[in-house]
N, C-alpha and C positions, 0 to 999 in steps of 0.2 A: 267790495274793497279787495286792492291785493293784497292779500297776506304773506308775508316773509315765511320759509321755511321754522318750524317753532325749534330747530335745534340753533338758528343765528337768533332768535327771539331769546332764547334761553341764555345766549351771550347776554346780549343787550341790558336784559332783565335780570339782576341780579338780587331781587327781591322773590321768595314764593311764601303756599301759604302753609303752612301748620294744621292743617283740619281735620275735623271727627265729626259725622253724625249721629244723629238718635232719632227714631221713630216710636212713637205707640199709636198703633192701628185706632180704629175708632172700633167698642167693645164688641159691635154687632158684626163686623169685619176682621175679630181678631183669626181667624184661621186661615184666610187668604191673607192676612198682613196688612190689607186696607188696601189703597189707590195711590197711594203716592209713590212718588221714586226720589232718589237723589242720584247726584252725581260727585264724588270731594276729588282733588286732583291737586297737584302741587303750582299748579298756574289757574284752575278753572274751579268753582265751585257751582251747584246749579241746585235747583229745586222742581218739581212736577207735579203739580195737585191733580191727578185723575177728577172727574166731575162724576159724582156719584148717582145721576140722575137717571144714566146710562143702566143701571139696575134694572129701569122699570121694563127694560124691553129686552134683558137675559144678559146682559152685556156689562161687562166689570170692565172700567177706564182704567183697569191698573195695568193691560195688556197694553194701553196706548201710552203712557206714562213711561211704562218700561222702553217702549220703543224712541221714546225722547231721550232716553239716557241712554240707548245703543246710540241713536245718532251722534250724542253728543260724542259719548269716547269716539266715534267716526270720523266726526269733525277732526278732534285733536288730534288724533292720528294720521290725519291729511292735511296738517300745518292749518289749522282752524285756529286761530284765538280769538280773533274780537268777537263778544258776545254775543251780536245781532249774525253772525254769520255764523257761529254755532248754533243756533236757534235756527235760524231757517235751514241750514241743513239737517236738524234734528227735524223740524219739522217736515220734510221732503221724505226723510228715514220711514218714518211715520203714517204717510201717506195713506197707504192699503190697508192701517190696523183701523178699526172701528173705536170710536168712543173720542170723548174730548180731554182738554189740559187745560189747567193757567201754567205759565213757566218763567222762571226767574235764573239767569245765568249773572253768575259776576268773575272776571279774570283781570289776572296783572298783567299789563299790556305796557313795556315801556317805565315799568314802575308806577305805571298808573293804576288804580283800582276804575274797573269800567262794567258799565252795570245794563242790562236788557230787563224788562218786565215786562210781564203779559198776563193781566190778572190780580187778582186779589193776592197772591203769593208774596211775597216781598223781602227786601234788605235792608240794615241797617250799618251803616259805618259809625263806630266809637274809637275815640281817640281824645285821649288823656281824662280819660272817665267822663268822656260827651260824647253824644251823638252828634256828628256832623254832617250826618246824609241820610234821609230816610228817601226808600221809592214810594211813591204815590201808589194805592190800590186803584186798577181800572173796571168801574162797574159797568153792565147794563141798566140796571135796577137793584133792589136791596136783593143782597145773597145771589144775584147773575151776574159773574163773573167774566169779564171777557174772556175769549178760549179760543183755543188754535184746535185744528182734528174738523172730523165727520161731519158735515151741515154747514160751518162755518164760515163766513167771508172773508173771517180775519186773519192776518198773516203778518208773521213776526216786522218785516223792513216795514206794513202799512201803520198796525197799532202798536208796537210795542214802546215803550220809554226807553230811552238813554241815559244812561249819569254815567261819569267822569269825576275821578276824585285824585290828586298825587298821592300817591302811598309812600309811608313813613314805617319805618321799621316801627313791630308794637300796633300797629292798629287792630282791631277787630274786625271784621265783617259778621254779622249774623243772618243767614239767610233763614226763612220759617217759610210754611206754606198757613194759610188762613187760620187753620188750628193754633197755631202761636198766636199771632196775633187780635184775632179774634176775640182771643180769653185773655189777655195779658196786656196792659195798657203800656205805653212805652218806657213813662216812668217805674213802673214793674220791672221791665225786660232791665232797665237799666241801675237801679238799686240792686237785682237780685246779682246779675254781673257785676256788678265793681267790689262787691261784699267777695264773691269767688275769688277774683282775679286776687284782691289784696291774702285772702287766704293761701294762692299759689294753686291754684285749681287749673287743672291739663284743661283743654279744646273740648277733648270727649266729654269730662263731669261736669262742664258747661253746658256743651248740647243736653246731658242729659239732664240735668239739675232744669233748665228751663222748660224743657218739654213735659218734665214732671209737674212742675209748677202751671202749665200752661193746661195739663190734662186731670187735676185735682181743679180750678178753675170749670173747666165744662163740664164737670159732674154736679155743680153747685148750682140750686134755685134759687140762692138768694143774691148773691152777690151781684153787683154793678162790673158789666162786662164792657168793652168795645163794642162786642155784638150787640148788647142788651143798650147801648148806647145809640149805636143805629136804624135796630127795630124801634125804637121811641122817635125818634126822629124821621123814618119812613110813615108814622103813624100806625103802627102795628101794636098791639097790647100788650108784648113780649114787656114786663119792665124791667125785669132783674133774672140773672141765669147765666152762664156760658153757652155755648157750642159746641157740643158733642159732636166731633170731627178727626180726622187724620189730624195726628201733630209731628210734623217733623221739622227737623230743627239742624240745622247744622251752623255750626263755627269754624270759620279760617281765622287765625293769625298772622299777620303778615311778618316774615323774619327773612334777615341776609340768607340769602343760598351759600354753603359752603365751598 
């Protein structure tokens, strides 16, 4: 795609977003920080689930993660917005580091919310206390994520989804990587937000407030998870538990530019 210079886009767009993330590493990765990355930006917000598998042979995915969010601010900084072209040029940034991702980019484009997925990672659009957009998670198999990086065939313009949504002053977006989601079923994510929001709770105490919720969830044997929902459903024995994983979490609000 051509993209316009992002300072005439900036014209155009007179919508950005309000964002804050929150991470808590997963406990056995708390001293490197865990695998994930994010990216918040006042036009782009993104997400990067490192694949942790990458351990077994000395190799932390948080170096290729990281390299998707250099690419990304790369991208923006070379008049990048639409999401599928920030993602393959993160991906291309990327290239040389070892290790895999899932990636989730969403940006206002035009006053449009527009969304890339690649993986289990994923977003939701809320507005007027509904969700009006979820991205679909893309599996191989139960817990194989598709992924972009080292080995892979896959590549952001082949597998990744699209969504397009018109943005409204006041929407949310919530982006999570697997650890949200995983442990927190939607009507969770969405009771525990609307309770915030009417409190008057900032962007940040949201990300964090859910990622809390989301990582007291994976510490629990007993409770009915989305995971523990899936593992019963691949036929696996798992029947009740979360997901001890990265949890990051971030929230844009979409408000007038000044």
């Amino acid at each position: 795609h051509e993209v316009e210079p992002i300072l005439r886009i900036r014209k155009r767009n007179n919508m950005i977003f309000e964002g804050s993330s929150y991470v808590i590493p997963h406990p056995h990765k708390k001293k490197t920080g865990g695998e994930d990355a994010n990216y918040v930006g006042d036009l782009c917000l993104g997400v990067f689930d490192g694949v942790g598998a990458w351990i077994e042979y000395g190799v932390s995915s948080r170096d290729y993660s990281e390299k998707l969010r250099e690419g990304t601010i790369e991208a923006i900084a070379s008049d990048k917005l639409l999401p599928i072209d920030i993602m393959d040029h993160a991906c291309q940034h990327a290239s040389e580091t070892t290790g895999t991702s899932t990636a989730c980019i969403v940006s206002l484009v035009d006053n449009q919310i527009m969304g890339c997925n690649l993986g289990d990672s994923g977003f939701i659009i809320i507005r007027n206390r509904e969700i009006i957009l979820k991205s679909e998670e893309q599996q191989m198999s139960f817990n194989q994520p598709y992924q972009i990086g080292t080995g892979s065939d896959m590549l952001p313009r082949t597998h990744a989804t699209l969504y397009t949504e018109q943005a409204l002053e006041g929407d949310y977006v919530i982006l999570g990587s697997d650890g949200l989601f995983d442990n927190l079923y939607l009507k969770k994510i969405l009771d525990k937000f609307n309770k915030m929001v009417i409190k008057g709770f900032e962007v940040s105490k949201i990300a964090q407030k859910l990622a809390q919720q989301a990582y007291t969830k994976s510490r629990s044997m007993r409770v009915k998870t989305p995971f523990s929902d899936s593992a019963k459903k691949h036929g696996l024995k798992i029947i009740r538990g979360g997901k001890m994983d990265d949890i990051t979490v971030v929230v844009g609000r979409v408000v007038v530019a000044e």
